[in-house]
LOVO-736278 format. One line per 5 residues: number of its first residue (from 0); their letters; for each residue x, y, z of C-alpha. Coordinates in steps of 0.5 Angstrom, whole numbers. Layout:
<atoms>
NUM = a = X,Y,Z; ...
</atoms>
This chain:
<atoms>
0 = xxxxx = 28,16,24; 32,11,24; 36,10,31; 40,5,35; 35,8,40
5 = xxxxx = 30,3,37; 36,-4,39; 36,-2,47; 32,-4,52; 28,2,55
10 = xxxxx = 25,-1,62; 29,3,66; 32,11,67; 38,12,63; 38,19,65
15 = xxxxx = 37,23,71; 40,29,69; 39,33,62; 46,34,60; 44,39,55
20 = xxxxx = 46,47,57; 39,50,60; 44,57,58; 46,54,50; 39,52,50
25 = xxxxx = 35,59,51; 40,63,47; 40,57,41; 32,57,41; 29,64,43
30 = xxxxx = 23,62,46; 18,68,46; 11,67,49; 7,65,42; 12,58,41
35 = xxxxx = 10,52,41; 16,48,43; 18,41,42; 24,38,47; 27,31,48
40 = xxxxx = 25,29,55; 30,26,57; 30,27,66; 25,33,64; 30,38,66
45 = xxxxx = 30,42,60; 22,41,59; 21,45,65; 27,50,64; 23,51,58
50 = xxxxx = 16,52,61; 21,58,65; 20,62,58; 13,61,58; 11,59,51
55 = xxxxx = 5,57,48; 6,50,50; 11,45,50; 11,37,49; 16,32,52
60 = xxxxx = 16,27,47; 21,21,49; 22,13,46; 23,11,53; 17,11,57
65 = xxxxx = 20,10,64; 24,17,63; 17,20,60; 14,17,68; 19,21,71
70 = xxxxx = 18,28,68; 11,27,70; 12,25,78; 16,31,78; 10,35,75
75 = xxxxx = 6,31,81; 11,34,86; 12,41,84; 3,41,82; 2,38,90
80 = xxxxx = 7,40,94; 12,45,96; 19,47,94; 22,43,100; 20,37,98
85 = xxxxx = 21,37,91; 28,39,92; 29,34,98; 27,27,92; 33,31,88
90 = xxxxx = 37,28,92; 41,35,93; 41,35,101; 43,28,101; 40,22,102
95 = xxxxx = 38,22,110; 33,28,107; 31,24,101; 29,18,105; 25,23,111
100 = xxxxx = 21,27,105; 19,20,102; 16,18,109; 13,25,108; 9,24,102
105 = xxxxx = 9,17,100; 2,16,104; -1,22,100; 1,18,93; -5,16,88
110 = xxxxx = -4,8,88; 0,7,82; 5,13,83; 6,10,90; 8,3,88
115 = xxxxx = 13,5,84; 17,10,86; 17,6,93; 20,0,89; 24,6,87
120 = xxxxx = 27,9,93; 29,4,96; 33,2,90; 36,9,90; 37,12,96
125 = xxxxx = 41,18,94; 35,21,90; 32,22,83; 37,26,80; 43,21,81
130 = xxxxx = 39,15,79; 40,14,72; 44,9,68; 48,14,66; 50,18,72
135 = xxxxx = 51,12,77; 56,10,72; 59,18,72; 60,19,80; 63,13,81
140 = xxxxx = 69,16,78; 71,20,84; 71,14,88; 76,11,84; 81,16,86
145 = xxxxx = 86,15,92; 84,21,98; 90,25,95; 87,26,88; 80,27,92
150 = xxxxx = 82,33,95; 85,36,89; 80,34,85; 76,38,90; 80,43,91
155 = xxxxx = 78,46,84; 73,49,86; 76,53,90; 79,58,85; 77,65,84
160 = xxxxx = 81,66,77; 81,61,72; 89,63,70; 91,59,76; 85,54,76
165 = xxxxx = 88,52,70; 95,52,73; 94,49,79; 91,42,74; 97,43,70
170 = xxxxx = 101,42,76; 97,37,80; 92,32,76; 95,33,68; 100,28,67
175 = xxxxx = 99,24,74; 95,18,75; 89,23,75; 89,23,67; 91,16,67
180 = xxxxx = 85,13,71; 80,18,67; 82,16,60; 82,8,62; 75,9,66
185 = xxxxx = 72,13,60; 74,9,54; 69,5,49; 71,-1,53; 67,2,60
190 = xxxxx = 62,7,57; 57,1,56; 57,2,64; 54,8,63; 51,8,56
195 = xxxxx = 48,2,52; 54,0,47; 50,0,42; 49,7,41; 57,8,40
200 = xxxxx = 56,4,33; 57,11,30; 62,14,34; 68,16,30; 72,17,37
205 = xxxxx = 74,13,43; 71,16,50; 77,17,55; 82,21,51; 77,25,47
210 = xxxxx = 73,27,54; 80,28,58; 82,34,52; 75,37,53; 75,36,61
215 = xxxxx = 83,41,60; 80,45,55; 74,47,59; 78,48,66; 83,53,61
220 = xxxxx = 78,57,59; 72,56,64; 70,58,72; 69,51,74; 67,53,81
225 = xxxxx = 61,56,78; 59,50,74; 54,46,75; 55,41,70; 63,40,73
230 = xxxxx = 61,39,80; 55,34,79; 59,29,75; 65,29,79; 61,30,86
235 = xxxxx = 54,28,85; 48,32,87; 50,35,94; 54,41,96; 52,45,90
240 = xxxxx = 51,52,91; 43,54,90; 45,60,85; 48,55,80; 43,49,80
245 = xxxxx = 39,49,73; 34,55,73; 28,49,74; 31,47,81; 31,54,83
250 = xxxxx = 27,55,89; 25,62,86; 23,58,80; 18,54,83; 12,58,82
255 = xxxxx = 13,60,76; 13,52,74; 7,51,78; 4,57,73; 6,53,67
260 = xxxxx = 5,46,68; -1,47,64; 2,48,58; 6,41,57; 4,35,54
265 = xxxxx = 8,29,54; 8,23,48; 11,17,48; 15,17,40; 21,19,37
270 = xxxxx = 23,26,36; 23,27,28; 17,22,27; 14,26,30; 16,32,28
275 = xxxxx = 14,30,21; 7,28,23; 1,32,22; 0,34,28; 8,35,30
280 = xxxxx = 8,41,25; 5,45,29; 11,46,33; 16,51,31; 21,50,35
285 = xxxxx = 25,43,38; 30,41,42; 33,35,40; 39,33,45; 43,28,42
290 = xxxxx = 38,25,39; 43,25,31; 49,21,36; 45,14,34; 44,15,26
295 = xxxxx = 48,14,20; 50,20,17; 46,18,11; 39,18,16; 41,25,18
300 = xxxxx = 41,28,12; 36,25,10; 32,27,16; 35,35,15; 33,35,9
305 = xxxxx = 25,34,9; 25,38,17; 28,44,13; 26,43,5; 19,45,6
310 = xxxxx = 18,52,4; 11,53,8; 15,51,15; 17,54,20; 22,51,24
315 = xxxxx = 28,52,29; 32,47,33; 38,46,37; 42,39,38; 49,37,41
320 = xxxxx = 55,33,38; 58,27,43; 63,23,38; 60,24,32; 60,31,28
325 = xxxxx = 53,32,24; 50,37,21; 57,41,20; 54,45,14; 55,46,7
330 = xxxxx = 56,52,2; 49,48,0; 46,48,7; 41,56,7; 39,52,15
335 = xxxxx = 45,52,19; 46,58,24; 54,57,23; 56,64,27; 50,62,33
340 = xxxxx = 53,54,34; 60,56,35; 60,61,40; 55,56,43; 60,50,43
345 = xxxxx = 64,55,46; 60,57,51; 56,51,53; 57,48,61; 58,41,60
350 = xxxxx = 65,40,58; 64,33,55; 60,35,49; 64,36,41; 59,42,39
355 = xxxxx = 53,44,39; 48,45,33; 43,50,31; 38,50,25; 32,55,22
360 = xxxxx = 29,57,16; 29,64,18; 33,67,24; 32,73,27; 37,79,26
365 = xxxxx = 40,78,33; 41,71,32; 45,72,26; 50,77,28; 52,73,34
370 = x = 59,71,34
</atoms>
């Protein structure tokens, strides 16, 4: 397929974090013990959240070698070492706990893996989850703001009722310089700090003041004291409630992922090649992030087309809309789970997303019945 991906330099961690909702995920996909799953790795957060279901198998496939490296150093510290360890690199006990774990284990490293991720904690002391490209550029918001939009930025979190969270925005952050600062530090002209903007060249939509309007209907409609995604992106990795962190960075998940890393394969290539290769059509169930956010509507439907026209394949997958809106579906397209991708658009934790999208050549009576 061809993607703006191909024109962006892939020599360091874009991502830090899967953005993708693990929730959205399970419901949109389904996975059952005999699937073989495709996922993009991305940080590898929803690779291992996967591997919680327990398929047959799943392969994170990437274009970016580097975000491929760190899924497997991650593998290396939930295989080698305990849960403190592993959650103490994240970065989620701040960086004094990031600095004293790595003394800990960096003498037991194999050679290569020492050498780079030595290079690479020194460079990003607050852990691996803060260290992307794109979440350096996230939380560096927050200390944008004077200490009085801090503290009742923070004070958000603090509700219990969503009715009053949504009022408490409206009185004290809507229509004062909170508003202004996000739309302007958000906007096409300053996302290239987070994202490549060569990745923006099929967007329909600015940033700031289409993620501003997400962010308020988000805090209208849902709990933010309990979302994870919420809490990161405006505070970082610490602070937040073990319960709400990703099901994979759960100490109570941890050996289950020991148990299951033993199914995962990890490619160097792009998704939908892949998946319309010989040996990709093996799998039959794929995650693909936002992945059609860089190809022209054209190159999707064409790609939409050949994943889903052959009559012996069996295939379901999920992906998310930023600024672009594909796969919205036709009276011609028997494919789109169009009850499903609504009620998960609606659902989905991660405020800056337009929608999600689910595929399938055959969906399962529960899943078409869901609104």
């Amino acid at each position: 397929m061809h993607s703006e991906f191909y024109n962006v330099e892939l020599d360091r961690i874009r991502y830090s974090l899967v953005w993708e909702d693990s929730n959205t995920l399970y419901r949109g996909l389904e996975v059952h013990p005999h699937d073989q799953v495709l996922v993009i790795t991305s940080a590898g957060c929803n690779v291992l959240n996967t591997l919680l279901k327990a398929p047959a198998s799943v392969t994170a496939i990437d274009l970016n070698p580097v975000q491929n490296k760190l899924l497997l150093f991650k593998k290396h510290l939930i295989l080698q070492y305990d849960y403190a360890a592993f959650r103490a690199l994240l970065g989620l006990d701040g960086p004094e706990s990031v600095a004293e774990a790595w003394r800990q284990i960096e003498a037991t490293l194999p050679e290569d893996m020492r050498r780079y991720w030595s290079s690479f904690f020194l460079c990003h002391p607050n852990g691996l989850m803060a260290a992307g490209k794109l979440e350096t550029y996230l939380n560096g918001f927050y200390h944008t703001l004077d200490s009085s939009l801090q503290e009742k930025l923070k004070q958000l979190i603090d509700f219990e009722e969503v009715e009053a969270q949504y009022l408490f925005f409206l009185k004290e952050l809507h229509h004062t310089p909170f508003q202004e600062q996000f739309t302007f530090y958000f906007d096409e002209a300053n996302l290239s700090k987070g994202r490549d903007p060569k990745l923006f060249k099929y967007a329909a939509e600015s940033g700031g003041t289409t993620f501003y309007k997400r962010l308020q209907t988000q805090i209208a409609s849902q709990l933010v004291k309990n979302n994870f995604f919420f809490r990161f992106f405006f505070f970082g990795p610490t602070g937040i409630p073990p319960e709400i962190l990703p099901p994979c960075y759960q100490e109570q998940s941890f050996k289950l992922l020991q148990g299951q890393l033993h199914k995962l394969k990890v490619v160097n290539a792009e998704a939908i090649d892949y998946l319309l290769s010989e040996e990709g059509r093996q799998v039959n169930k794929a995650s693909l992030s936002n992945i059609f956010e860089y190809t022209s509507h054209a190159e999707f439907n064409q790609v939409y087309q050949r994943l889903f026209a052959a009559q012996d394949r069996d295939l379901r997958m999920i992906f998310w809309n930023l600024l672009q809106e594909q796969g919205a579906g036709t009276a011609a397209d028997n494919w789109l789970n169009a009850p499903l991708s609504a009620a998960l658009s609606k659902t989905d934790a991660c405020f800056y997303f337009r929608n999600v999208r689910v595929q399938a050549n055959v969906f399962s009576e529960a899943s078409t019945s869901l609104s």
